[in-house]
C-alpha positions, -999 to +999 in steps of 0.1 A: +008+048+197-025+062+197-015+098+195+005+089+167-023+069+149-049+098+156-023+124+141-016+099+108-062+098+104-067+130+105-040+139+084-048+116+058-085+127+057-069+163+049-054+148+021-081+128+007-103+159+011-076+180-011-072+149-036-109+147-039-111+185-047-092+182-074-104+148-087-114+153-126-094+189-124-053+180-135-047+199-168-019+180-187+010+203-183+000+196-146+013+156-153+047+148-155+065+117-160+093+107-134+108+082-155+098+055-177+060+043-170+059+065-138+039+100-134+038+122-111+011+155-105+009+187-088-012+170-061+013+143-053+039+168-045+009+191-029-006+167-007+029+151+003+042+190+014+012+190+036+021+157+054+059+171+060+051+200+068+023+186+098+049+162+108+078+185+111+056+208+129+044+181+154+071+157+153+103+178+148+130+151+154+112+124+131+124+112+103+102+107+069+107+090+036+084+108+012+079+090-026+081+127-040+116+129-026+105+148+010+132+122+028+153+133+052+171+115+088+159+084+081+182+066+108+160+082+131+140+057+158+110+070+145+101+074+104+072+082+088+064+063+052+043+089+034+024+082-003+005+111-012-009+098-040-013+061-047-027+050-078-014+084-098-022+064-126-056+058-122-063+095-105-047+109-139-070+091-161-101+099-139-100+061-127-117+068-092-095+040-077-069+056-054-053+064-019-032+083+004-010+064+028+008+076+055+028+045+082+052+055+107+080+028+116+098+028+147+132+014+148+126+002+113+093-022+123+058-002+111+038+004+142+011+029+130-007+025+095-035+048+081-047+043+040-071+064+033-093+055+000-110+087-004-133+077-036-151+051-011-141+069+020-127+044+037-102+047+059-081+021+073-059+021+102-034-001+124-014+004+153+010-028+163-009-049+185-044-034+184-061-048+152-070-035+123-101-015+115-118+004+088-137+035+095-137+026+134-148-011+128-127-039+134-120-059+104-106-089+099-089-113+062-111-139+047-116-175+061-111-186+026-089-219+023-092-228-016-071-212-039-099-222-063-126-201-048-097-169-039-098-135-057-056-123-060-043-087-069-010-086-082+012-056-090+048-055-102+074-029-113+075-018-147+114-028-156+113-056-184+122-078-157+090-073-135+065-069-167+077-103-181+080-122-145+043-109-138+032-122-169+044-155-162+027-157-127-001-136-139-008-168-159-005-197-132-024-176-102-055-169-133-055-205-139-051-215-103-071-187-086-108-178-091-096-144-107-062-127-105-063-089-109-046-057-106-061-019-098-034+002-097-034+011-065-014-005-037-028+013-007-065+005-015-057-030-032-041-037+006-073-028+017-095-049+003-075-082+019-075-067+048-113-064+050-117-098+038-127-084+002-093-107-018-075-133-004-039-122-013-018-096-029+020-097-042+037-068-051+070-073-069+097-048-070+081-018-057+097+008-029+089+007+007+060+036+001+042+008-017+047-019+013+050-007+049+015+005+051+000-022+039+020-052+056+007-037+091-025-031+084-023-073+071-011-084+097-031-066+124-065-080+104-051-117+111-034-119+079+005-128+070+032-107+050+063-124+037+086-121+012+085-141-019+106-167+001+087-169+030+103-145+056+084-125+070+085-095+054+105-063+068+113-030+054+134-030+024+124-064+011+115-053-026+090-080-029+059-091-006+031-115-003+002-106+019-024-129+020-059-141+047-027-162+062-045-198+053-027-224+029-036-203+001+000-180+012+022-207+005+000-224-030+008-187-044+047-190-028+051-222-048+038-207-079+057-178-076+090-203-074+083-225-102+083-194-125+110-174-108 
């Protein structure tokens, strides 16, 4: 795997050098939304043509799942998971708070992860059964075991359904939690747990771009990714809990169930 986690750094770093380039740069007509409460820029389509094109080049008979659409033989044993540009929101708005992800799956498990936060450099990476580390150094979740004294980042879909169900939860984990935020930017908010900076994140109805990356990267740092029920999470789950892997996981499971 390490070939394939070498190839994934350095190709994330050429994105985060192209994303940082252009950082403060997007004229307007260079936005565009992709349906309601969703953008997407020049850059995301860009950046994510570079990552194709590198892996077609390298890794002809992979398949990849690109959010801007760059999808194709995804049956394939091995897949790569490609988000240009995570946190479009925020790099739109000049909110210097995003990533570029890149995870490669093989036979539908993610066994290389690489997020690359290029506003902080920091770059995180993963490959099943090695640990996680960030920029070369081994890093590991929290030892936090009070929900109390835990930071939580939260994200959800923007349907009615997920803006009202995260407003309900919002609530609880604020009141249970010592804070409960949200960034806007999955990649780097995955991060942060993993590194020991939060205690827990739960993403609700997002797409596997948002998830895979992260849920290795977790669980290589000692952490635990389930789904909202408590299995452990696997591609095409549209919801997951990550968390330091203490009692805290299942206090935010059974808040997530009373409210529903």
């Amino acid at each position: 795997m390490n070939d394939f986690l070498v190839f994934a750094q350095n190709l994330a770093k050429r994105g985060g050098e192209k994303l940082t380039e252009n950082f403060g740069k997007l004229k307007r007509n260079k936005i565009q939304s992709k349906g309601a409460h969703d953008l997407v820029t020049v850059l995301d389509k860009e950046v994510e043509q570079m990552y194709v094109n590198a892996i077609k080049k390298q890794f002809p008979d992979h398949g990849i799942i690109g959010e801007e659409g760059s999808s194709k033989n995804e049956d394939a044993e091995y897949v790569w998971i490609l988000d240009p540009l995570d946190g479009t929101r925020n790099y739109t708005i000049e909110v210097p708070f995003y990533a570029t992800t890149i995870c490669l799956l093989k036979d539908k498990e993610p066994v290389v992860t690489v997020i690359y936060v290029p506003p902080l450099d920091k770059l995180y990476s993963a490959a099943a059964g090695q640990g996680a580390f960030l920029n070369g150094q081994k890093i590991h979740v929290s030892n936090e075991t009070e929900l109390i004294k835990s930071s939580i980042l939260y994200c959800h879909s923007t349907d009615q359904h997920g803006v009202e169900a995260a407003e309900k939860y919002a609530a609880k984990l604020k009141m249970a939690a010592f804070n409960a935020d949200r960034f806007r930017s999955a990649g780097a908010e995955m991060g942060m747990v993993a590194e020991g900076l939060a205690e827990a994140y739960l993403l609700d109805g997002l797409p596997v771009w948002d998830l895979a990356a992260g849920a290795l990267l977790i669980r290589e740092a000692g952490g635990k990714a389930t789904d909202f029920s408590g299995r452990q999470w696997k591609p095409g789950d549209k919801n997951i809990l990550v968390s330091n892997g203490t009692g805290i996981h299942w206090e935010i499971l059974k808040i997530l169930a009373s409210v529903l």
